[in-house]
C-alpha positions in Angstrom: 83.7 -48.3 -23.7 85.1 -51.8 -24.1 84.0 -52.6 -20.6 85.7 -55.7 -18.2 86.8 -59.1 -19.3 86.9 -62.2 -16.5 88.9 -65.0 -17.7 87.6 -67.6 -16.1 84.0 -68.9 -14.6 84.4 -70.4 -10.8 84.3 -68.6 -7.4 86.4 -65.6 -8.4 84.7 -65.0 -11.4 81.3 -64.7 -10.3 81.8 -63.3 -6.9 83.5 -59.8 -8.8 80.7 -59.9 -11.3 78.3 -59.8 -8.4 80.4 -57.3 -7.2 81.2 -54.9 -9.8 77.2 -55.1 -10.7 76.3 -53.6 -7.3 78.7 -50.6 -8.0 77.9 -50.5 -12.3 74.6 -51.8 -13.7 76.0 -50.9 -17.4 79.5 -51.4 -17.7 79.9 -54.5 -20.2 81.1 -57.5 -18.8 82.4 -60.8 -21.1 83.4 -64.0 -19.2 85.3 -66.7 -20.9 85.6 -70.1 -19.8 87.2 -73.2 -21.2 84.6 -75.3 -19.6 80.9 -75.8 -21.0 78.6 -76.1 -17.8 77.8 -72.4 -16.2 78.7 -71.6 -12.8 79.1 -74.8 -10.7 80.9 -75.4 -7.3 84.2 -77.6 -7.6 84.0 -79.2 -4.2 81.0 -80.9 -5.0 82.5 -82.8 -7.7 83.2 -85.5 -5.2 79.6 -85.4 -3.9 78.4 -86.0 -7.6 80.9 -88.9 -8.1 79.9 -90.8 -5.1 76.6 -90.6 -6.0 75.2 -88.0 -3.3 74.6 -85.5 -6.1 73.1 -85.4 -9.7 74.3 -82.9 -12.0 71.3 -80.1 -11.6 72.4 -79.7 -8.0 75.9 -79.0 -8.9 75.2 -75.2 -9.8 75.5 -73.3 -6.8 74.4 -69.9 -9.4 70.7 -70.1 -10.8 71.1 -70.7 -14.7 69.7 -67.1 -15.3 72.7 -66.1 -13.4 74.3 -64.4 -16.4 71.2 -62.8 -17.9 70.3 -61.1 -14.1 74.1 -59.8 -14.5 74.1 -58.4 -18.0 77.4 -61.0 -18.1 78.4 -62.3 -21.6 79.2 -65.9 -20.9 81.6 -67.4 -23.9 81.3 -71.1 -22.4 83.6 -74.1 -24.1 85.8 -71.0 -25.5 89.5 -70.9 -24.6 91.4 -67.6 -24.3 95.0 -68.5 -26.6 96.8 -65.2 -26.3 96.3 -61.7 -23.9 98.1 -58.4 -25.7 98.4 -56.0 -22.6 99.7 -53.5 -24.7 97.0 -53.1 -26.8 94.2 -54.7 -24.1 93.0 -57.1 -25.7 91.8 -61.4 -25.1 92.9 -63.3 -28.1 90.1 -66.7 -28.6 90.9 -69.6 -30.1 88.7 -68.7 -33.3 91.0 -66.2 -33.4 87.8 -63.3 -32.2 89.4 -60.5 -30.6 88.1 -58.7 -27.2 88.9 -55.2 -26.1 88.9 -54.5 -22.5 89.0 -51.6 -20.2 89.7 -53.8 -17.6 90.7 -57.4 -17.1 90.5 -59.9 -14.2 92.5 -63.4 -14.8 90.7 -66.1 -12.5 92.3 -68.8 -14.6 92.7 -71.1 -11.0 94.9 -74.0 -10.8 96.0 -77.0 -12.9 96.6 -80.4 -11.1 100.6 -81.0 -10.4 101.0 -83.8 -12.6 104.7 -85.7 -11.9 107.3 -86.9 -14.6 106.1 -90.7 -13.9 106.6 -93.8 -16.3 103.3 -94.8 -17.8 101.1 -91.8 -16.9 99.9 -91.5 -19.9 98.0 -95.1 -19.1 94.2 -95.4 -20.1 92.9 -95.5 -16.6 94.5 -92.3 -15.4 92.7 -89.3 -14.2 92.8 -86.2 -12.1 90.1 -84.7 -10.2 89.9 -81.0 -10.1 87.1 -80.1 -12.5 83.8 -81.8 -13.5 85.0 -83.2 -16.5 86.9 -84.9 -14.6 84.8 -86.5 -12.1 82.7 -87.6 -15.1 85.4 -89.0 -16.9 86.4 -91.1 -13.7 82.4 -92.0 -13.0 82.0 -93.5 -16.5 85.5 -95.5 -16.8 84.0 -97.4 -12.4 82.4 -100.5 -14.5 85.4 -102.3 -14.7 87.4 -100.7 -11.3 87.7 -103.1 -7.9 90.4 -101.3 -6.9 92.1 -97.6 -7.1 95.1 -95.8 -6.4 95.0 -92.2 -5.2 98.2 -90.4 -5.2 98.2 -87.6 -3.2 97.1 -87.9 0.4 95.7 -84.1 0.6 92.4 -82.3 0.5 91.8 -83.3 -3.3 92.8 -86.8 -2.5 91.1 -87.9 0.1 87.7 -86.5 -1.0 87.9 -88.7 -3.9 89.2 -91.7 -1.7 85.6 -90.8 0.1 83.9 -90.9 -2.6 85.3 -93.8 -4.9 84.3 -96.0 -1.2 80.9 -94.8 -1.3 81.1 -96.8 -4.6 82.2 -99.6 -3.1 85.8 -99.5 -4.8 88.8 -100.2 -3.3 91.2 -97.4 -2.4 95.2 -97.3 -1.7 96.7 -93.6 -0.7 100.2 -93.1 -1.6 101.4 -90.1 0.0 105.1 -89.1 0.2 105.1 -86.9 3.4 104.7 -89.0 6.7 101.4 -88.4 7.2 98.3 -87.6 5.4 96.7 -83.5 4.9 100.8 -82.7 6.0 99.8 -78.8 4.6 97.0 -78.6 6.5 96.8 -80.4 9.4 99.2 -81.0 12.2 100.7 -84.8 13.1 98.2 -85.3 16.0 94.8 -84.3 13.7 96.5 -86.2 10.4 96.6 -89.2 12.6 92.9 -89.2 13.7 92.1 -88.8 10.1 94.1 -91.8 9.2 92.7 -93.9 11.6 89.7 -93.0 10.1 90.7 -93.8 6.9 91.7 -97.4 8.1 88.4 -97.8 9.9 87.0 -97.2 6.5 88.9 -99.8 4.9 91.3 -97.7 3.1 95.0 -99.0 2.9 98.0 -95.9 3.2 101.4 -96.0 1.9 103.5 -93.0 3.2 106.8 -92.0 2.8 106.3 -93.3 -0.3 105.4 -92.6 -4.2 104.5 -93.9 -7.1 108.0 -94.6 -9.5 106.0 -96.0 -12.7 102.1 -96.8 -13.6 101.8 -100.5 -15.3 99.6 -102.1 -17.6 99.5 -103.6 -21.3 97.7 -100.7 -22.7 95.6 -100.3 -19.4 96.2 -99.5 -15.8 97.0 -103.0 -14.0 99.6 -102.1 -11.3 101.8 -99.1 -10.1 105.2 -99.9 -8.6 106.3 -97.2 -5.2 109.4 -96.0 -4.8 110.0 -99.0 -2.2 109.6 -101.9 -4.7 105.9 -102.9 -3.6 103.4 -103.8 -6.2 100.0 -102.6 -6.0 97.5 -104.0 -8.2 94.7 -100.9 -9.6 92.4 -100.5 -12.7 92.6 -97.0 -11.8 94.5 -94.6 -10.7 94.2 -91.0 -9.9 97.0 -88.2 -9.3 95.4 -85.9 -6.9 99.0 -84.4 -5.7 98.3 -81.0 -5.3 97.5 -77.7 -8.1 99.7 -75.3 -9.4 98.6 -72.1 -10.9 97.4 -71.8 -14.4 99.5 -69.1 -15.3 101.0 -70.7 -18.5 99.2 -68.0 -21.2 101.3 -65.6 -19.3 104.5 -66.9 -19.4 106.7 -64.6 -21.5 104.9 -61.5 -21.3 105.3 -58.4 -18.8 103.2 -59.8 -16.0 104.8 -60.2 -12.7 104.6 -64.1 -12.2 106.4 -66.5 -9.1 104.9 -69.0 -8.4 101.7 -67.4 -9.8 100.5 -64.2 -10.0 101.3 -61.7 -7.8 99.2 -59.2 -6.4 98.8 -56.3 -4.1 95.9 -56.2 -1.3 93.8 -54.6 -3.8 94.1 -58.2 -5.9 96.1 -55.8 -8.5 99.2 -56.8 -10.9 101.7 -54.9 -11.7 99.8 -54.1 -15.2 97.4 -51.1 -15.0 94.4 -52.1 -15.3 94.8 -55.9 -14.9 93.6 -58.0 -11.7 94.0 -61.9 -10.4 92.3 -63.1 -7.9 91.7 -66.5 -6.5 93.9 -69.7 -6.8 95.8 -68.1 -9.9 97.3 -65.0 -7.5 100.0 -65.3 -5.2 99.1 -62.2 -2.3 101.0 -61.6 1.1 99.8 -63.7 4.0 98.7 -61.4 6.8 100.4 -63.4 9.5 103.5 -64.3 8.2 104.0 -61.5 6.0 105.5 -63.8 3.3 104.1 -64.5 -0.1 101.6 -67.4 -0.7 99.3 -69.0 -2.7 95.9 -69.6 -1.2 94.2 -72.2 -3.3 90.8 -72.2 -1.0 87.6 -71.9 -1.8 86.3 -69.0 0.2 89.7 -67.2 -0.5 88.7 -67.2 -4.2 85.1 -65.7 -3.4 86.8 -62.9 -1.4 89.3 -62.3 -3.9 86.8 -62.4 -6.3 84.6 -59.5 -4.4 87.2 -57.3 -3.7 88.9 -57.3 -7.5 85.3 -56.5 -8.9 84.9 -54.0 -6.5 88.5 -52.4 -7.4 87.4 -53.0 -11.5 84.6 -51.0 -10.7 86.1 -47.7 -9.4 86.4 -48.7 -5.7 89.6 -48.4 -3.4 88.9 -51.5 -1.4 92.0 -53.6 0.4 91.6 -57.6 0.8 92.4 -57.3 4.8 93.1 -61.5 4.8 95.1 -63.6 3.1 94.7 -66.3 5.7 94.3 -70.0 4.8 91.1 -71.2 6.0 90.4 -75.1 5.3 86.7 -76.4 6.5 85.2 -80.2 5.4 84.7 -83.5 6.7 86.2 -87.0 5.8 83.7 -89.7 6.0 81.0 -87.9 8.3 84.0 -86.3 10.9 84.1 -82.7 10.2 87.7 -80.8 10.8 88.9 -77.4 10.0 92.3 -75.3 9.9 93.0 -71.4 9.5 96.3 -70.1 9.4 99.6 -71.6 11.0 98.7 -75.1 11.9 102.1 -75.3 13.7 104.6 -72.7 15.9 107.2 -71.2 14.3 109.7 -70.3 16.7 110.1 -69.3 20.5 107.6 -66.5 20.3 104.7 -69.2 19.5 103.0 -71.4 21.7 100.5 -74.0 21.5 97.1 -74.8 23.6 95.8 -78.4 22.7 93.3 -80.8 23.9 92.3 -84.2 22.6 89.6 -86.8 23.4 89.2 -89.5 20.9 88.7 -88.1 17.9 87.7 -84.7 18.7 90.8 -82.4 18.7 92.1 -78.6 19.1 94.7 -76.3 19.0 95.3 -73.2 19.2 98.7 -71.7 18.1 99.9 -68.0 19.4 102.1 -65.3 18.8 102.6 -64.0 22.2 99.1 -63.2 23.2 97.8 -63.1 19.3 95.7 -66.5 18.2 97.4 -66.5 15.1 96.3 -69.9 14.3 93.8 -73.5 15.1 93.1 -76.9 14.1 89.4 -78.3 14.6 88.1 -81.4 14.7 85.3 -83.2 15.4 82.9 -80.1 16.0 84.1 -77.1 14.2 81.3 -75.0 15.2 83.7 -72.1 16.5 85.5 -71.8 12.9 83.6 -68.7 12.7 84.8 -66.7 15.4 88.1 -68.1 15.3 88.7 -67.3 11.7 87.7 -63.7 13.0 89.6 -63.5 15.6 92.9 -64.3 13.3 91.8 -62.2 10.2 91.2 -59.4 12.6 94.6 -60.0 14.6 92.6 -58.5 17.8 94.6 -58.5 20.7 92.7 -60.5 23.7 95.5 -60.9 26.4 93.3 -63.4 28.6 92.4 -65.7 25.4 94.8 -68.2 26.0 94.3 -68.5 29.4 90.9 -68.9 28.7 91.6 -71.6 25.9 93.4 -73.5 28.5 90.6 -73.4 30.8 88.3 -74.8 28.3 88.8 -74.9 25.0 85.3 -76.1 23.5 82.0 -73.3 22.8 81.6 -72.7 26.8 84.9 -71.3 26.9 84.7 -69.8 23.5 81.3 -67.9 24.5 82.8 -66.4 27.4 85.0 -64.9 25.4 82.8 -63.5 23.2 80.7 -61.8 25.7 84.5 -60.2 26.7 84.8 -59.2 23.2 81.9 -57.8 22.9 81.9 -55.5 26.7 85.3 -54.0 25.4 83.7 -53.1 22.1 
């Protein structure tokens, strides 16, 4: 028995060890991860570069965490070459691993642009630790930074380079900021938040060429404008980290494609997480869902499946929860109707927002913010696609928790 291999070491990773060890206490399990640190939690990295967190709260796994699992853990070892034929991980020492079954969790990379003068001292990304340490130790010298990118990634590390007192300009090319996420009424809250917090935004614009004698000391946008920066960092978006497997057999769009058992079209070989590209269970169309609790689900469900279990992932539904400078917001599924058969139910007062978008009678999507206590039930009621024929009625009525707990206690009397 060669047992399962896990390339990779985030949310995926360890949510189908977890799983596959409350099916299989024996069957061997190796993970391999590029990075050094054990199991850590990449939304925090913004926490630990503003300064709210020091590195021994970053785990969100005890360090035991592999031992407890019977997990071999290669840290700092990068995978260089996967043989499907003859099942087996290629390292770059050139040390050879069998499997019985593999699970690629190899997430995303950051989209980085053809740009003049990227390769600048004083450019960073922020998706991994690394890079958030990187971008800590190079602040001494910083007064002022650009952030391209006005999405999730971006903006958390426009929060937390202000809660080192730096500087920030956004460059965002869509109108408006979180455009993927959040609809034009809830992106312009958040910008006005933005503002309040001293942060200046260029959009509808992008960043043509990085300047500086050796060092980041100005970008030029697309308009002509100047911007003066020690820093800057390219926060536009991530793409799958499906490169290794360009070439070979597996089925690969714009990532990896899976079934709703988070299987490929290779026996015996699973994705899961920001890597796989499943079928959205509202629109029926292919996606990638680069979320964090998408990845833990995935994860679960593709250990369960290594394991011997028939289990279907019953939501492939984007579901986007944080907060931007102390305002929580939220969004899960369509953020926007589609077409004649949707309609909307919104309500706004100040900076506290919702919507609710439909499918006939079907909540098949909602945008939070301000209080976001309801996510929960919300996100059930769209996974779940249950049919409530008074909901939006009810929504209209009042769309804050009173409303919403009458509804539940209707739910819960038809059950």
């Amino acid at each position: 028995m060669n047992g399962h291999v896990i390339i990779g070491n985030s949310a995926s990773a360890v949510g189908a060890v977890e799983s596959i060890r409350r099916v299989d206490r024996s069957i061997p399990i190796t993970m391999i991860s590029d990075e050094p640190q054990s199991v850590y939690s990449r939304p925090l990295i913004s926490y630990f570069l503003s300064g709210e967190l020091k590195s021994d709260q970053m785990y969100y796994r005890p360090k035991d965490f592999y031992e407890k699992n019977r997990a071999r853990a290669l840290l700092g070892s990068r995978v260089t070459k996967v043989n499907f034929e003859k099942k087996s991980v290629q390292l770059e020492n050139r040390e050879k691993i069998p499997y019985d079954r593999l699970l690629i969790t190899t997430g995303g990379k950051p989209f980085i642009p053809r740009m003049e003068g990227i390769d600048t001292s004083g450019v960073f990304t922020f998706t991994k630790w690394e890079d958030a340490q990187k971008i800590l130790s190079a602040l001494k010298k910083v007064q002022k930074a650009v952030v391209i990118g006005g999405g999730l990634i971006g903006l958390k590390a426009v929060e937390a380079l202000r809660e080192r007192k730096i500087e920030v300009m956004v460059v965002e090319l869509a109108d408006h900021i979180l455009s993927m996420v959040m609809d034009s009424t809830a992106s312009s809250i958040l910008e006005g938040v933005l503002k309040k917090e001293g942060v200046d935004l260029f959009t509808s614009n992008t960043v043509k060429a990085i300047l500086g004698n050796g060092r980041v000391e100005s970008v030029r946008l697309a308009d002509g404008k100047k911007l003066k920066t020690q820093m800057v960092i390219v926060a536009i978006g991530v793409v799958p980290n499906v490169e290794l497997f360009r070439g070979t057999s597996l089925h690969i769009e714009k990532g990896i494609v899976v079934n709703e058992r988070t299987e490929t079209n290779l026996p015996d070989v699973f994705a899961a997480g920001d890597v796989a590209e499943g079928v959205d269970s509202i629109t029926g169309r292919p996606q990638l869902n680069a979320t964090w609790l998408n990845a833990i689900r995935q994860g679960w469900v593709a250990g369960l499946n290594m394991a011997g279990k028939k289990i279907s992932y019953l939501s492939n539904v984007r579901v986007n929860i944080t907060n931007l400078f102390g305002l929580p917001f939220a969004s899960v599924g369509l953020i926007r109707g589609e077409g004649r058969h949707h309609q909307e139910v919104t309500l706004r007062d100040g900076n506290h927002y919702r919507k609710f978008v439909f499918k006939d009678n079907l909540l098949v999507g909602t945008v939070l913010i301000g209080d976001v206590s309801d996510v929960g039930f919300l996100t059930s009621l769209i996974e779940r696609r249950e049919l409530f024929p008074e909901l939006r009625q009810e929504l209209q009525k009042n769309p804050y928790s009173r409303g919403l707990l009458s509804i539940r206690r209707k739910l819960l009397c038809q059950r």
